[in-house]
C-alpha positions, 0 to 999 in steps of 0.5 A: 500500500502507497505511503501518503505524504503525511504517513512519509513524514511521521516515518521519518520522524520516526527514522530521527527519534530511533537513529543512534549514531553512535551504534555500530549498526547506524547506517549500516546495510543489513540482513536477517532471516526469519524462522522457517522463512528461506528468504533474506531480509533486508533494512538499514540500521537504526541503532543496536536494537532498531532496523527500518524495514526496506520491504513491505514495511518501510517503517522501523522496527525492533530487532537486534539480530541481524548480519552486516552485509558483507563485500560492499564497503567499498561502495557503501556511503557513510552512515550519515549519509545513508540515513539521509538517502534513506530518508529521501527513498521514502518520498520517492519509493514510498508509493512503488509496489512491492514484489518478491522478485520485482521490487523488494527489500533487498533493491531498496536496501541496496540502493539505499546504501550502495547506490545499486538496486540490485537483488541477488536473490532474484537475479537467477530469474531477471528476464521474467521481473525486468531487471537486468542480468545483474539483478538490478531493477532498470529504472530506480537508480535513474529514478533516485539519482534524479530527485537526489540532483533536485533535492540533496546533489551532495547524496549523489556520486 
């Protein structure tokens, strides 16, 4: 379900009151799985017991077992600003449909913190959810780097 502008804005209300920059978790791509669940799940932590949710959700939620990503240092923005795209990711993604294959956490999550909406999880069948071989979706880069040059250029690369 779309998130409506004022729903956006009690999220990230939200987002300022959860976030603890001095967690090691703070801006930090992460992933979990739940019980009896063979997917991953992906969100960008809050502090050490708070996670907003890059799925269904998008809003934050408690949980204080989760994994870092691994292997995206080296593209990861710095949690500062990680926190402040996430932010602007709502404005621009709160209203996209969310699909397993299509359009999910792991995209959101990704692009978010490593500018790549890719999903390695569904990167084995990307013909059939129009993403490219890499698994990454097609449009929301582009979508996402254009409303950054308007709003914040400096959340770019």
């Amino acid at each position: 379900m779309p998130l409506s502008s004022e729903q956006i804005e009690n999220v990230i209300n939200e987002i300022d009151c959860l976030a603890d920059p001095s967690s090691q978790r703070y801006g930090y791509l992460l992933n979990w799985q739940n019980p009896f669940d063979p997917f991953w799940h992906y969100g960008i932590g809050l502090s050490d017991t708070h996670i907003f949710d890059t799925g269904r959700g998008l809003c934050p939620f408690e949980r204080k077992e989760a994994k870092f990503v691994i292997g995206i240092d080296p593209i990861a923005f710095e949690p500062k600003q990680t926190i402040e795209r996430l932010k602007y990711a709502l404005c621009v993604f709160g209203s996209w449909e969310y699909t397993v294959p299509g359009w999910n956490c792991e995209h959101l999550g990704r692009l978010i913190a490593t500018d790549q909406p890719r999903c390695y999880q569904s990167q084995f069948i990307w013909w059939l959810c129009d993403m490219t071989p890499e698994g990454e979706h097609k449009t929301a880069h582009q979508v996402f780097r254009n409303y950054l040059a308007v709003v914040a250029p400096n959340l770019n690369r």
